[in-house]
C-alpha positions as CSV (number, residue, x, y, z in Angstrom):
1,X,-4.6,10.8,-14.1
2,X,-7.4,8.8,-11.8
3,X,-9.6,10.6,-9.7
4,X,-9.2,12.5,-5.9
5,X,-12.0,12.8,-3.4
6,X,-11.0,15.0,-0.6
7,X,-11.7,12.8,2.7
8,X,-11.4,13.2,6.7
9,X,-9.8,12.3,9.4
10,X,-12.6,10.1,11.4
11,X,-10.5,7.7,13.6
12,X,-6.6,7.5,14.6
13,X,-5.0,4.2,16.7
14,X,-1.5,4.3,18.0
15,X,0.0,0.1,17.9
16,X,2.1,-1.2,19.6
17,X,4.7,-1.5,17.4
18,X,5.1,2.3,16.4
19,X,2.5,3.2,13.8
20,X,-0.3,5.1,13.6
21,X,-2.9,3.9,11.9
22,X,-5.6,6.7,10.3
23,X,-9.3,6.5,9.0
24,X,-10.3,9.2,6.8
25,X,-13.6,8.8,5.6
26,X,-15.7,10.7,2.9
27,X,-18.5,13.5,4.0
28,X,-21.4,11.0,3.9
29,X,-19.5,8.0,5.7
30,X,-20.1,5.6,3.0
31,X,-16.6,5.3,2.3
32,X,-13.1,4.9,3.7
33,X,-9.5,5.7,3.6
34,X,-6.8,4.0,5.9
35,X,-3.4,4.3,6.0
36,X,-0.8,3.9,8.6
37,X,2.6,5.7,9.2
38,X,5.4,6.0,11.7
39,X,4.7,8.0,14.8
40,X,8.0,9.5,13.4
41,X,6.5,11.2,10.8
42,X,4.7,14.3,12.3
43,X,1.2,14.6,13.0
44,X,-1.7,13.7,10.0
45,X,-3.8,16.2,8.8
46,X,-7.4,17.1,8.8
47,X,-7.8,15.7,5.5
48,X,-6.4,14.6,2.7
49,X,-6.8,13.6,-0.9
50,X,-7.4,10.1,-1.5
51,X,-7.6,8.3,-5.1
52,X,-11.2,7.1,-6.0
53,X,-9.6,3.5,-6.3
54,X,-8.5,3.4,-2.7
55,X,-11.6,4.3,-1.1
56,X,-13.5,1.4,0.5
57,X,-16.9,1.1,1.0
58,X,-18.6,1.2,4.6
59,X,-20.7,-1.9,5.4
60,X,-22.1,-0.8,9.1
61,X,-25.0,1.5,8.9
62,X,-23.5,2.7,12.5
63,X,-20.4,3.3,10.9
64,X,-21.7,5.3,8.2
65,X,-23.5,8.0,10.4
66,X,-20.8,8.0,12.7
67,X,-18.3,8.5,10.2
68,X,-19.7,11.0,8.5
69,X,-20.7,13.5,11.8
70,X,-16.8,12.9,12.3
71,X,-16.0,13.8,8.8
72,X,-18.4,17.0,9.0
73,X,-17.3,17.9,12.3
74,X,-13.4,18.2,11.3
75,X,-14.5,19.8,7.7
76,X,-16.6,22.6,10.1
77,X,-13.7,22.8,12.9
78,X,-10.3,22.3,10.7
79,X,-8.5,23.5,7.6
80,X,-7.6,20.6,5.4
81,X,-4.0,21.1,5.5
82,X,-4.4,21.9,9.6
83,X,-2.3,19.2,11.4
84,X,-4.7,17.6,14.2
């Protein structure tokens, strides 16, 4: 079984051609999640569980802080499983 950190929803972008594409980021910024999904499929959550090997680190140091207030802010504000 590989290994989960729970991560946050930092940034969302709705494309052009129907998706939404989602940033969840770890508590300290440093690294990232993305996914993307049909509009279709509901709303994302606060967080969600990403495996270790798909995390990606953060390069900008701007990123990084602003990432993790983001991530901080919707761990102090939301439930994990809330739908934001």
């Amino acid at each position: 079984m590989s290994d989960t950190e729970r991560v946050w929803l930092v940034f969302r972008e709705y494309t052009d051609k129907g998706l939404l594409s989602l940033v969840y980021a770890t508590e300290d910024g440093e690294h990232v999640f993305e996914k993307q999904r049909s509009m279709n499929a509901g709303d994302p959550t606060a967080a969600t569980d990403a495996d270790v090997a798909d995390l990606e680190p953060v390069e900008d140091p701007a990123d990084v802080e602003r990432y993790s207030d983001e991530a901080q802010r919707m761990r102090d504000e939301h439930d994990p499983d809330e739908t934001v």
